[in-house]
py3Dmol code that shows the C-alpha trace and the ligand (Angstrom):
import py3Dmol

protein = """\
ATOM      1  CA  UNK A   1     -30.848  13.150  -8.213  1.00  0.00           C
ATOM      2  CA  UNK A   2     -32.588  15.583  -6.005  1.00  0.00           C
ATOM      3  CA  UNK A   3     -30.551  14.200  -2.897  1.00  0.00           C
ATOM      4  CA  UNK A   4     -27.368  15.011  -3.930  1.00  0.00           C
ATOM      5  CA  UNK A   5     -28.552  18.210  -5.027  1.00  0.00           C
ATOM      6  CA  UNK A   6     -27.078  20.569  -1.989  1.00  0.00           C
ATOM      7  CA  UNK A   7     -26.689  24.374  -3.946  1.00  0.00           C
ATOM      8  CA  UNK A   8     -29.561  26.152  -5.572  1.00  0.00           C
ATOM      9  CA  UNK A   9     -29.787  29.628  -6.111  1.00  0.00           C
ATOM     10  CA  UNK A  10     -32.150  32.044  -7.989  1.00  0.00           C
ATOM     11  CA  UNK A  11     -31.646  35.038 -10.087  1.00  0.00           C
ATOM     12  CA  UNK A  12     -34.029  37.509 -11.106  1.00  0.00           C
ATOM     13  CA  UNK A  13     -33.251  38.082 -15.109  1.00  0.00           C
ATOM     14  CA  UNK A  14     -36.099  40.625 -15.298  1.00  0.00           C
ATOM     15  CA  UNK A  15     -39.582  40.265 -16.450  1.00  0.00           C
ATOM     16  CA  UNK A  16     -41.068  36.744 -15.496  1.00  0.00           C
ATOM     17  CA  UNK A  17     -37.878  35.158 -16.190  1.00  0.00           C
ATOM     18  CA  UNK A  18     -35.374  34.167 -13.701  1.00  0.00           C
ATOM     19  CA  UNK A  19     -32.140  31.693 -13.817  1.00  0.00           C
ATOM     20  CA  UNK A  20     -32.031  28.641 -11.515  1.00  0.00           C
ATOM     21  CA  UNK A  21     -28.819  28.088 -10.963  1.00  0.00           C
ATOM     22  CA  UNK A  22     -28.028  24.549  -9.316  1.00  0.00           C
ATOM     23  CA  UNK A  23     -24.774  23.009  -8.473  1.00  0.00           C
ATOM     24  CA  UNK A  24     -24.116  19.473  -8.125  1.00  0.00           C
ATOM     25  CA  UNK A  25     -22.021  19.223  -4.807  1.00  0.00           C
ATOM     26  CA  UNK A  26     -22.182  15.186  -4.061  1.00  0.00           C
ATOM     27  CA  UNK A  27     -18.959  14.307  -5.806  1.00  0.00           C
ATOM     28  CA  UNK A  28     -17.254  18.203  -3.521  1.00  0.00           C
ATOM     29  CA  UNK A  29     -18.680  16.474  -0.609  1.00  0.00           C
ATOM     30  CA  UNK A  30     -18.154  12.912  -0.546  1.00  0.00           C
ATOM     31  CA  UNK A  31     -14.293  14.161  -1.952  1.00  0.00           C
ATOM     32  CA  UNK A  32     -14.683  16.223   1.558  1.00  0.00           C
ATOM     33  CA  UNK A  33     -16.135  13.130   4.059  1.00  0.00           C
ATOM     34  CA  UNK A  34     -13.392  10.747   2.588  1.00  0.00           C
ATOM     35  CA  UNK A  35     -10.155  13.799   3.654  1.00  0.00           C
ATOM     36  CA  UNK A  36     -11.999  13.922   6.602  1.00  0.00           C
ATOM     37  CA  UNK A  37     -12.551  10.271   7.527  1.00  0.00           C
ATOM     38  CA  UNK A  38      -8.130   9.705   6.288  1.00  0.00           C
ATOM     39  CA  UNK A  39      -7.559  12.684   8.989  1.00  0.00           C
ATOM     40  CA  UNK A  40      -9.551  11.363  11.697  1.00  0.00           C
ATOM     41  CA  UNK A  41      -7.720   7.821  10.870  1.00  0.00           C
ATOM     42  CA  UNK A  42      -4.238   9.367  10.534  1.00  0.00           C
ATOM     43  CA  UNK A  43      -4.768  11.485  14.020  1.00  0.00           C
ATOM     44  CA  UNK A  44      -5.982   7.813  15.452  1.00  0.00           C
ATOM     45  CA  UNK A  45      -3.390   5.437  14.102  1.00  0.00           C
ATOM     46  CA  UNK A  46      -0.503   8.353  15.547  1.00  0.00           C
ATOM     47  CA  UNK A  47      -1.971   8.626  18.707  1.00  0.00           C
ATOM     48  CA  UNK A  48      -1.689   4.499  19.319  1.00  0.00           C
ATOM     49  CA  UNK A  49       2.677   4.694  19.200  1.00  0.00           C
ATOM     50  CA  UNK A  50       3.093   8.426  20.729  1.00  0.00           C
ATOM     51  CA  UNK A  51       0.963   7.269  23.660  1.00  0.00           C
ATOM     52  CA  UNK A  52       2.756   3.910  23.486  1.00  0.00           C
ATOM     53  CA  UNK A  53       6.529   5.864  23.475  1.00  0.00           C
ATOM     54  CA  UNK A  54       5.123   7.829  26.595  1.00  0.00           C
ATOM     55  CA  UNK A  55       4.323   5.114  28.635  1.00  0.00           C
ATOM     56  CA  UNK A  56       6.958   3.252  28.320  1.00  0.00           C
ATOM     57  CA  UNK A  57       9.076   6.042  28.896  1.00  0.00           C
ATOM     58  CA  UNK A  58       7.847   6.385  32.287  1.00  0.00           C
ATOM     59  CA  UNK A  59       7.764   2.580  33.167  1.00  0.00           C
ATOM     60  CA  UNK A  60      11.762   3.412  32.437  1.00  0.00           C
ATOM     61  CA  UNK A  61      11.832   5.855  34.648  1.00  0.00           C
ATOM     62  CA  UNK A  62       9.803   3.790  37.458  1.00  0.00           C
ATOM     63  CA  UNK A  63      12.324   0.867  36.539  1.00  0.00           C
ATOM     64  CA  UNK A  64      15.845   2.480  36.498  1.00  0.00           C
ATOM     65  CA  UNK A  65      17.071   0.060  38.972  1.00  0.00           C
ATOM     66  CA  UNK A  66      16.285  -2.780  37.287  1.00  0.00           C
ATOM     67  CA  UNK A  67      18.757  -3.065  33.521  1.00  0.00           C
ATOM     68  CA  UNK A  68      16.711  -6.280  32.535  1.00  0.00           C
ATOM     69  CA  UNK A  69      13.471  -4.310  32.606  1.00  0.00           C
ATOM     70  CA  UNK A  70      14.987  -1.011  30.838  1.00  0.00           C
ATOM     71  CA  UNK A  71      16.450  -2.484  28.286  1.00  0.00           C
ATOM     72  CA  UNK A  72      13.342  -4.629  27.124  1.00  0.00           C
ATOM     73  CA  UNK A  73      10.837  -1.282  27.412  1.00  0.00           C
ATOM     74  CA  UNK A  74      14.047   0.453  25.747  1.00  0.00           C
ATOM     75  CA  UNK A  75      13.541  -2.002  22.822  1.00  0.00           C
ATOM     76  CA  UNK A  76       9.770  -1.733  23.130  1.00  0.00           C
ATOM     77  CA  UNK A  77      10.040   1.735  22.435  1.00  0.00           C
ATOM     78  CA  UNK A  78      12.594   1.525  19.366  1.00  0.00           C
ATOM     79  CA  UNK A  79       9.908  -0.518  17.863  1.00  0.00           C
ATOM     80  CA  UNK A  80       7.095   1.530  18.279  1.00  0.00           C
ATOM     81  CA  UNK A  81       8.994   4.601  16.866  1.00  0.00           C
ATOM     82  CA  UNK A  82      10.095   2.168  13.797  1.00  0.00           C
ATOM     83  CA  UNK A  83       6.301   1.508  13.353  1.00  0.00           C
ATOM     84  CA  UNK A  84       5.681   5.510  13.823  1.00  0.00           C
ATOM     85  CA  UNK A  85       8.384   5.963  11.073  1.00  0.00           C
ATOM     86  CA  UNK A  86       6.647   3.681   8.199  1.00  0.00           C
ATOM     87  CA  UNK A  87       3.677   5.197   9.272  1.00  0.00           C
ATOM     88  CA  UNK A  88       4.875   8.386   8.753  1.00  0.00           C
ATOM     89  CA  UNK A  89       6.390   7.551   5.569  1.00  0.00           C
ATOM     90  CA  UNK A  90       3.031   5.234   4.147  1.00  0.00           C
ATOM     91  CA  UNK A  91       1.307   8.930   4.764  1.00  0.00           C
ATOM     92  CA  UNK A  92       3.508  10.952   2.646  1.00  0.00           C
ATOM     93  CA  UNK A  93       3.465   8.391   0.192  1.00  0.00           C
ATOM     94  CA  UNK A  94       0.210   8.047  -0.290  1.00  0.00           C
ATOM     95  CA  UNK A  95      -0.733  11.444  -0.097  1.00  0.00           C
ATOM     96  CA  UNK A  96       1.941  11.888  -3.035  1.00  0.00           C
ATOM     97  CA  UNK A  97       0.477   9.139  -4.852  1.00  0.00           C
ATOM     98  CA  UNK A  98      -2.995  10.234  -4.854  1.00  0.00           C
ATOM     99  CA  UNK A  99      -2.613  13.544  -5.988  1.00  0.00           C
ATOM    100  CA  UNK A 100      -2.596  15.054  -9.683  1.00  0.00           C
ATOM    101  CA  UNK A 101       0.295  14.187 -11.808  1.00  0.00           C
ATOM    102  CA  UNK A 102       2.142  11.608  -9.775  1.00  0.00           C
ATOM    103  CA  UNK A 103       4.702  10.671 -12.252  1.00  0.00           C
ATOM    104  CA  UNK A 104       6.203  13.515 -13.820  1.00  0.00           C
ATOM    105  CA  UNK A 105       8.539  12.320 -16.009  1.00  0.00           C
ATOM    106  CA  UNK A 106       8.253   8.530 -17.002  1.00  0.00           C
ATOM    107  CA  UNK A 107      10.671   6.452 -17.972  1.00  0.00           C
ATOM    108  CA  UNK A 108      11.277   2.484 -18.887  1.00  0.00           C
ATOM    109  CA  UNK A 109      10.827   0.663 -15.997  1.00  0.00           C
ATOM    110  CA  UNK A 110      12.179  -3.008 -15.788  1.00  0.00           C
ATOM    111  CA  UNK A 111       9.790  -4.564 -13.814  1.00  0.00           C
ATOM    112  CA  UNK A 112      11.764  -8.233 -13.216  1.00  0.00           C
ATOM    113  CA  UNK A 113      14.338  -5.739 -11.700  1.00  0.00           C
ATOM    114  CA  UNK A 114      12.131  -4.041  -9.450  1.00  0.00           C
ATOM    115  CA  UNK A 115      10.682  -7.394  -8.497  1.00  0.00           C
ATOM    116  CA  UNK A 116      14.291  -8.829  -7.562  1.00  0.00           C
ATOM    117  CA  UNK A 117      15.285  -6.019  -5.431  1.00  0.00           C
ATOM    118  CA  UNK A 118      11.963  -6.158  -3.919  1.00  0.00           C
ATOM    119  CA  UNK A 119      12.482  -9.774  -3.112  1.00  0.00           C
ATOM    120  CA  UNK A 120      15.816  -8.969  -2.033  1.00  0.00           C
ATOM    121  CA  UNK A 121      15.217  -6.433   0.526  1.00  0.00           C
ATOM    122  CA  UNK A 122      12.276  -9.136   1.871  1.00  0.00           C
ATOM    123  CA  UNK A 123      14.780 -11.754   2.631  1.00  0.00           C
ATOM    124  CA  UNK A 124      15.469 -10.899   6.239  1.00  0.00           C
ATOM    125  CA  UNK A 125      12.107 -10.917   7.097  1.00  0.00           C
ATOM    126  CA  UNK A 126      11.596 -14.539   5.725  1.00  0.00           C
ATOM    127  CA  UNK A 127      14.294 -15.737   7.477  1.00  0.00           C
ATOM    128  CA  UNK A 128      12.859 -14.739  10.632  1.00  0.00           C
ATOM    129  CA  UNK A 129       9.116 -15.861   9.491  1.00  0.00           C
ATOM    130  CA  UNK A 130      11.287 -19.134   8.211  1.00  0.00           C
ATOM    131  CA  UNK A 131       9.214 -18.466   4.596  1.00  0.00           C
ATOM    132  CA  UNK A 132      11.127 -19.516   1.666  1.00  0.00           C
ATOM    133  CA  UNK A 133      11.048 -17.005  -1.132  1.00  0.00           C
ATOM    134  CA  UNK A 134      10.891 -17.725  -4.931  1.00  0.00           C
ATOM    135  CA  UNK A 135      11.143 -15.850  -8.012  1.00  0.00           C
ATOM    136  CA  UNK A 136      10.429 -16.561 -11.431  1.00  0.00           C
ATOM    137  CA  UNK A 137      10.572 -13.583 -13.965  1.00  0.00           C
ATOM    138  CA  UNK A 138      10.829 -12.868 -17.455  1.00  0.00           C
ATOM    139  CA  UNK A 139      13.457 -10.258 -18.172  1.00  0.00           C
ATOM    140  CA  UNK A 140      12.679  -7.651 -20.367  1.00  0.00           C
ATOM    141  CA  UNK A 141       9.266  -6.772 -19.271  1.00  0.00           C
ATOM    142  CA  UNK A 142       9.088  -2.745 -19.367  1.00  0.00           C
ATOM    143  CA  UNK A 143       6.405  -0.506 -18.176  1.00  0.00           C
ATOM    144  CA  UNK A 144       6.299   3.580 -18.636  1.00  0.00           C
ATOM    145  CA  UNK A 145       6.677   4.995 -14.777  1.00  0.00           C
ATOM    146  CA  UNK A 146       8.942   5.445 -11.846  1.00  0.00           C
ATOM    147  CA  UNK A 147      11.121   2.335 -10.580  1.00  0.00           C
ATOM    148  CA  UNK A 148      10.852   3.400  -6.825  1.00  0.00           C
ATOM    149  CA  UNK A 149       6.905   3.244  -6.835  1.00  0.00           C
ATOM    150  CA  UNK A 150       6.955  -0.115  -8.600  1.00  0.00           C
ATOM    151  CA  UNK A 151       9.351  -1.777  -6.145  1.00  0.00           C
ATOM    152  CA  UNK A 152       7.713  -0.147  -3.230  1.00  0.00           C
ATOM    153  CA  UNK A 153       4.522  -1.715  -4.657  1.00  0.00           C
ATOM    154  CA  UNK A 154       5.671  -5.141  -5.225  1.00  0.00           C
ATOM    155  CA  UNK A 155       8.002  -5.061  -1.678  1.00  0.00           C
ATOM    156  CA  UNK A 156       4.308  -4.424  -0.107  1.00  0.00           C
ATOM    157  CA  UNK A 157       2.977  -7.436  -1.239  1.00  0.00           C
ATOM    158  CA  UNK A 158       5.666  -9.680  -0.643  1.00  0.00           C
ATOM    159  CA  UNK A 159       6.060  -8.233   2.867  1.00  0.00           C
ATOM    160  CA  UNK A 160       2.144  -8.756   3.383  1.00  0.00           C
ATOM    161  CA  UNK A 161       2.752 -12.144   1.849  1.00  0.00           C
ATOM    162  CA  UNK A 162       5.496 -13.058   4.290  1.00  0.00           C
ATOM    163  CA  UNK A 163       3.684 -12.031   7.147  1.00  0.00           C
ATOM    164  CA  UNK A 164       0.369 -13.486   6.722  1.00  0.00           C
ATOM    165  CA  UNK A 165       1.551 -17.156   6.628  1.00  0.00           C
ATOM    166  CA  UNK A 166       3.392 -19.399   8.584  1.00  0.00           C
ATOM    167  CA  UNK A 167       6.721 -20.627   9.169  1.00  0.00           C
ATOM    168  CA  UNK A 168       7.694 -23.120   6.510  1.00  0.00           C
ATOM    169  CA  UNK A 169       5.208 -22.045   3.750  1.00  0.00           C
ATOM    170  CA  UNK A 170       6.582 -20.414   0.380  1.00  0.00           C
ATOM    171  CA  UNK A 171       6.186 -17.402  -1.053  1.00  0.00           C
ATOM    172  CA  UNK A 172       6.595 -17.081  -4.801  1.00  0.00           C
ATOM    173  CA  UNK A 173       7.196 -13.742  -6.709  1.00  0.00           C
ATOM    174  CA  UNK A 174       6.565 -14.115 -10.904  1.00  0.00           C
ATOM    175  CA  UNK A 175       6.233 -11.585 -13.397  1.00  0.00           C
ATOM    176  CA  UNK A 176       5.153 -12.505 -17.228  1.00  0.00           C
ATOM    177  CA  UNK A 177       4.193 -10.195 -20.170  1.00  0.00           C
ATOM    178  CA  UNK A 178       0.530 -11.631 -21.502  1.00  0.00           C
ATOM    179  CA  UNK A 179      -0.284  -9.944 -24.474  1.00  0.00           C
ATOM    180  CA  UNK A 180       0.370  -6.221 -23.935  1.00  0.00           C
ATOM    181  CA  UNK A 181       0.506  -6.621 -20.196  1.00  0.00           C
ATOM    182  CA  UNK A 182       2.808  -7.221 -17.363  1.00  0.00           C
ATOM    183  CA  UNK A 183       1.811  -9.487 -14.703  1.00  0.00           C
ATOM    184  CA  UNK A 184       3.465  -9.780 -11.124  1.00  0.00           C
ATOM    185  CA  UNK A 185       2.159 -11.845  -9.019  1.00  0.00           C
ATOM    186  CA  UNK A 186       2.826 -12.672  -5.051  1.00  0.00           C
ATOM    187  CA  UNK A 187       1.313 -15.871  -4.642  1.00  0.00           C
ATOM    188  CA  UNK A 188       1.747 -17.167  -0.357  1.00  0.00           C
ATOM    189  CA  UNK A 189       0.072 -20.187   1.368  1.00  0.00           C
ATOM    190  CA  UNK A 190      -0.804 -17.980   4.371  1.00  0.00           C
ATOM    191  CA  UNK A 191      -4.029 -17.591   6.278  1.00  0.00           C
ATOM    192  CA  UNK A 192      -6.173 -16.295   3.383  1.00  0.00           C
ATOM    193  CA  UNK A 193      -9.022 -13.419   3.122  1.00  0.00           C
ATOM    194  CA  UNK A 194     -12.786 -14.246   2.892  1.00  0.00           C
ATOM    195  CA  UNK A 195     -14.347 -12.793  -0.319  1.00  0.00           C
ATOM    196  CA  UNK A 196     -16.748 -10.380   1.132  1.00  0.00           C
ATOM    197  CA  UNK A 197     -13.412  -8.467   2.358  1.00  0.00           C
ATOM    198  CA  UNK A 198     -11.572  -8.458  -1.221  1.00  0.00           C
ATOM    199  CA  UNK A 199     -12.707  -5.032  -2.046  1.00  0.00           C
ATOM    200  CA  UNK A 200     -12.160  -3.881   1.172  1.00  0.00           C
ATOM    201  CA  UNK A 201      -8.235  -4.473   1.841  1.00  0.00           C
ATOM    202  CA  UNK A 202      -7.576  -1.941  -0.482  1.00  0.00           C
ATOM    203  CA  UNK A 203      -8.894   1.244   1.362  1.00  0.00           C
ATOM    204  CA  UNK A 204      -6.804   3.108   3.402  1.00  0.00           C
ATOM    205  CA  UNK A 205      -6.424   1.975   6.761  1.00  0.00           C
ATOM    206  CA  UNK A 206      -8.407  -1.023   6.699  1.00  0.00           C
ATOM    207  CA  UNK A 207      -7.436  -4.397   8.042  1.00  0.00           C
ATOM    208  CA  UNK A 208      -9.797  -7.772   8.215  1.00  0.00           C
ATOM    209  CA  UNK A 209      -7.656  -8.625  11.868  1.00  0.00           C
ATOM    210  CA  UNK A 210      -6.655  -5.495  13.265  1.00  0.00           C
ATOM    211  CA  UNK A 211      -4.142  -7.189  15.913  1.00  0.00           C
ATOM    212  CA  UNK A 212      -2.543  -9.397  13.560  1.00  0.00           C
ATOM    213  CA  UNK A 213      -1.644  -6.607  11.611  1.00  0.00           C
ATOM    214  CA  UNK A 214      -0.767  -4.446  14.466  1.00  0.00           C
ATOM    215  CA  UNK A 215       1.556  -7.087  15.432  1.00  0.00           C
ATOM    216  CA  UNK A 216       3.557  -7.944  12.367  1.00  0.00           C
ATOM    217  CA  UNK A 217       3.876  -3.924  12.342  1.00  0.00           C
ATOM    218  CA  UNK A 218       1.164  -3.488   9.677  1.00  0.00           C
ATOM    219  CA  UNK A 219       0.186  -0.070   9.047  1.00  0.00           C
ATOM    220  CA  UNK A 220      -3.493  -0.609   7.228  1.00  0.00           C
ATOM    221  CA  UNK A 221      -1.745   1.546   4.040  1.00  0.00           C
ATOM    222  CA  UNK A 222      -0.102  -1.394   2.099  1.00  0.00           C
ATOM    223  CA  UNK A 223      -2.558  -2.069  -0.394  1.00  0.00           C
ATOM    224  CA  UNK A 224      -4.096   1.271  -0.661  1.00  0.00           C
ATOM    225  CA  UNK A 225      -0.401   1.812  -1.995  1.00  0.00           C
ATOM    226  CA  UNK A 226      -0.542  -0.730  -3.916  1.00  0.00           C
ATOM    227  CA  UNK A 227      -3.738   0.336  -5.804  1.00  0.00           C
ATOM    228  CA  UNK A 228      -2.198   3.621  -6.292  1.00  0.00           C
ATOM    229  CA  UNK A 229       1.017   2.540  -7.422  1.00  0.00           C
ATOM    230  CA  UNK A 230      -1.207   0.108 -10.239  1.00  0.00           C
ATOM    231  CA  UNK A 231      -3.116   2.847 -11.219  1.00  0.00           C
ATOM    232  CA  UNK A 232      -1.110   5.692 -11.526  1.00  0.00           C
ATOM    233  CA  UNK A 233       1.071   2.993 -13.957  1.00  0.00           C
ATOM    234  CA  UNK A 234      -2.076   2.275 -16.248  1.00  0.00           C
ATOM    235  CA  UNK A 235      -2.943  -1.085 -14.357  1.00  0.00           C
ATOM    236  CA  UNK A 236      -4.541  -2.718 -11.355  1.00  0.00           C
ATOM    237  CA  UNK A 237      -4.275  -4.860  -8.960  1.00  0.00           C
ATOM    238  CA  UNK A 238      -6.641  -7.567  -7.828  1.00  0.00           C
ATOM    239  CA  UNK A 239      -6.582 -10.693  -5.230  1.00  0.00           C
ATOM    240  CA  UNK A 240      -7.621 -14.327  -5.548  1.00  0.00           C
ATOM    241  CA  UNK A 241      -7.751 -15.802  -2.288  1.00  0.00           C
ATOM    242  CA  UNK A 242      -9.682 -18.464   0.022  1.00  0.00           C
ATOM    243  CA  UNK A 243      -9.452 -18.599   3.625  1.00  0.00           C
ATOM    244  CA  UNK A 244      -6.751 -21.568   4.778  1.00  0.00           C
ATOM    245  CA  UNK A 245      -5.136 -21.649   1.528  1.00  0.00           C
ATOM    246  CA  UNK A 246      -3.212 -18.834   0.754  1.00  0.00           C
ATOM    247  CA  UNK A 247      -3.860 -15.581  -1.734  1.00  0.00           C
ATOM    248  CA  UNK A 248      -2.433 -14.140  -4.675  1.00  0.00           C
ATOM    249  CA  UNK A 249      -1.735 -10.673  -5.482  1.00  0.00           C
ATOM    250  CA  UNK A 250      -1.429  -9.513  -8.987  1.00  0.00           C
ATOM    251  CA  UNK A 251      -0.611  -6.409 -10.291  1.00  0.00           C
ATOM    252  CA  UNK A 252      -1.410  -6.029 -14.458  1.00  0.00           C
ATOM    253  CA  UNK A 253       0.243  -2.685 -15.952  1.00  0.00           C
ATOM    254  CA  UNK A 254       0.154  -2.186 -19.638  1.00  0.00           C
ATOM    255  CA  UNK A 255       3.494  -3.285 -21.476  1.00  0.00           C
ATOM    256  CA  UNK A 256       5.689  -0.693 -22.466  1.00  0.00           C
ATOM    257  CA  UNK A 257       7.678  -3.401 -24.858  1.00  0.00           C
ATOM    258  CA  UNK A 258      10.163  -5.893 -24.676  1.00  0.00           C
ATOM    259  CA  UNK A 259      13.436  -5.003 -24.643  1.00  0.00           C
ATOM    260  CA  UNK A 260      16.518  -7.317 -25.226  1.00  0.00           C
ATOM    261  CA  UNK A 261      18.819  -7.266 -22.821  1.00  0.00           C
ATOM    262  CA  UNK A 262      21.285  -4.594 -23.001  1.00  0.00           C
ATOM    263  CA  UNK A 263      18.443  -2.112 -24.352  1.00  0.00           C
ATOM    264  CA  UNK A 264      17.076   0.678 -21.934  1.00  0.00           C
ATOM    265  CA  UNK A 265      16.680  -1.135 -18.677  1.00  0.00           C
ATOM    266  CA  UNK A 266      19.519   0.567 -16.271  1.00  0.00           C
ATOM    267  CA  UNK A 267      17.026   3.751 -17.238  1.00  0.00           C
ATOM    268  CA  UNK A 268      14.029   2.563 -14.920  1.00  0.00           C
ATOM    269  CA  UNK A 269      16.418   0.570 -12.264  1.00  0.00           C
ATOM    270  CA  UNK A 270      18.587   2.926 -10.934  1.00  0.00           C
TER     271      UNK A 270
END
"""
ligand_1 = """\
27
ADP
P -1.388 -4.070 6.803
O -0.334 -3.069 7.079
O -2.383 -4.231 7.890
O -0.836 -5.379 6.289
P -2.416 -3.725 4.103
O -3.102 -2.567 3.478
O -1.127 -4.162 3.506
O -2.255 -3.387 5.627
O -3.411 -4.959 4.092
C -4.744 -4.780 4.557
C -5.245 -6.068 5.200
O -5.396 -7.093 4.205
C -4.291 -6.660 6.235
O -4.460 -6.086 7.506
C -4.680 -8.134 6.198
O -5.812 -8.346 7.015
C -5.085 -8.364 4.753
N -3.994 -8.957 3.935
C -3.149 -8.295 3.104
N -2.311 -9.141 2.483
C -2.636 -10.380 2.919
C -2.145 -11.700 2.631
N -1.148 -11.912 1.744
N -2.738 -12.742 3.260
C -3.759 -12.546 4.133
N -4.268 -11.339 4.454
C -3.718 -10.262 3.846
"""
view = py3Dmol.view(width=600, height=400)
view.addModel(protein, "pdb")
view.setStyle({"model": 0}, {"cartoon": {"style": "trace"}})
view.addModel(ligand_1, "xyz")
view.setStyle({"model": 1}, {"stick": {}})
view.zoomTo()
view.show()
């Protein structure tokens, strides 16, 4: 591919022979644009809260007399720098989660255990969303990896779940072994995603409507988690979804065996 072809050099050897010497650098580069494309993204999605915090902390200033209007740009402000602080933390672990040797020393994960505390720390936020939250999952389902990075995972989906549907829909949390797999799936009857943006939810920063998200305190890094958190466990994850009807997320990760209760599972859960 002559295109991608971006080093070349020549060496005499001596004689009429000389050494052509050509480097591939595509895969350097486009390894390069994406870094630089995350930066320019990270610098952006920062800016949007600092500038936020700012403001408001002069419309304080401007309003001192008036407590009603303080305290509501008071609150306005603790949520923005909540929103900085995921972001913050969606950055690191990412950036962790793409790099070489993520998990360093595996162990049994129980992934029905990971999915209840997942669902558990979700609850608050279906009360307020009024979702009603289901699980149904097989104990004794084990994968090789790291307990925090599977919860994480599954806790992003149910959150996205929760907050892409309406009040009085049901969210619904499984995980099955099939074969020599695990399978979690967050199944929601929210709005839905159109086909031609499946592939798409997964990259970093990406959202198919940017003020939803920015309102329900999305950060655009969920699913590129997600994805991560799949692969760097031997799996993937992939959506089924129509618009108006609701999506499902499922994760697949090879099974590490199942265990009867009382075998190895506090190891992963802790
Ligand atoms: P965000 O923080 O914006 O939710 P994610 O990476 O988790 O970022 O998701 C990317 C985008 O995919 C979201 O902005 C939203 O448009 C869409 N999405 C994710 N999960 C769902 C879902 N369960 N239902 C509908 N849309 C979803």
């Amino acid at each position: 591919d002559a295109t991608a072809v971006v080093g070349a050099r020549v060496a005499p050897l001596g004689g009429e022979h000389v050494l052509l010497l050509v480097e591939d650098r595509s895969q350097a580069r486009r390894v390069e644009e994406i870094r630089r494309d995350f930066l320019a993204n990270v610098s952006h999605e920062l800016k949007t809260p600092v500038g936020g915090i700012s403001l408001l902390a002069e419309a304080i200033l401007d309003a001192r007399d008036d407590p009603a209007t303080v305290k509501r740009f008071a609150e306005r402000i603790g949520g923005e720098s909540e929103r900085l602080t995921r972001l913050v933390r969606e950055i690191v672990d990412l950036s962790r989660l793409t790099g070489e040797d993520v998990i360093k020393e595996p162990v049994l994960v129980d992934v029905a255990a990971c999915a209840i505390e997942a669902v558990d720390a979700s609850r608050v936020l279906a009360d307020e969303h009024g979702i009603e939250l289901r699980t149904d999952v097989d104990a004794g389902c084990f994968v090789w990896g790291e307990a925090d990075l599977v919860t994480t995972a599954i806790g992003n989906l149910v959150g996205n779940a929760i907050s892409y549907s309406e009040s009085g829909t049901r969210v619904s949390v499984t995980v099955h072994a099939a074969e020599d797999l695990v399978e979690v799936a967050v199944t929601d009857q929210g709005v839905g995603i159109d086909a031609e943006e499946h592939e798409r939810i997964f990259e970093r920063f990406y959202r198919v409507d940017a003020a939803r998200s920015r309102a329900t305190g999305g950060t655009g890094l969920g699913l590129a988690i997600v994805k991560h958190v799949a692969e760097n466990h031997g799996g993937q994850v992939s959506v089924w979804s129509e618009p108006g009807h609701g999506s499902t997320f499922t994760i697949r990760m090879p099974l590490a065996g199942q265990q009867s209760s009382g075998g190895p599972a506090s190891s992963g859960t802790s």
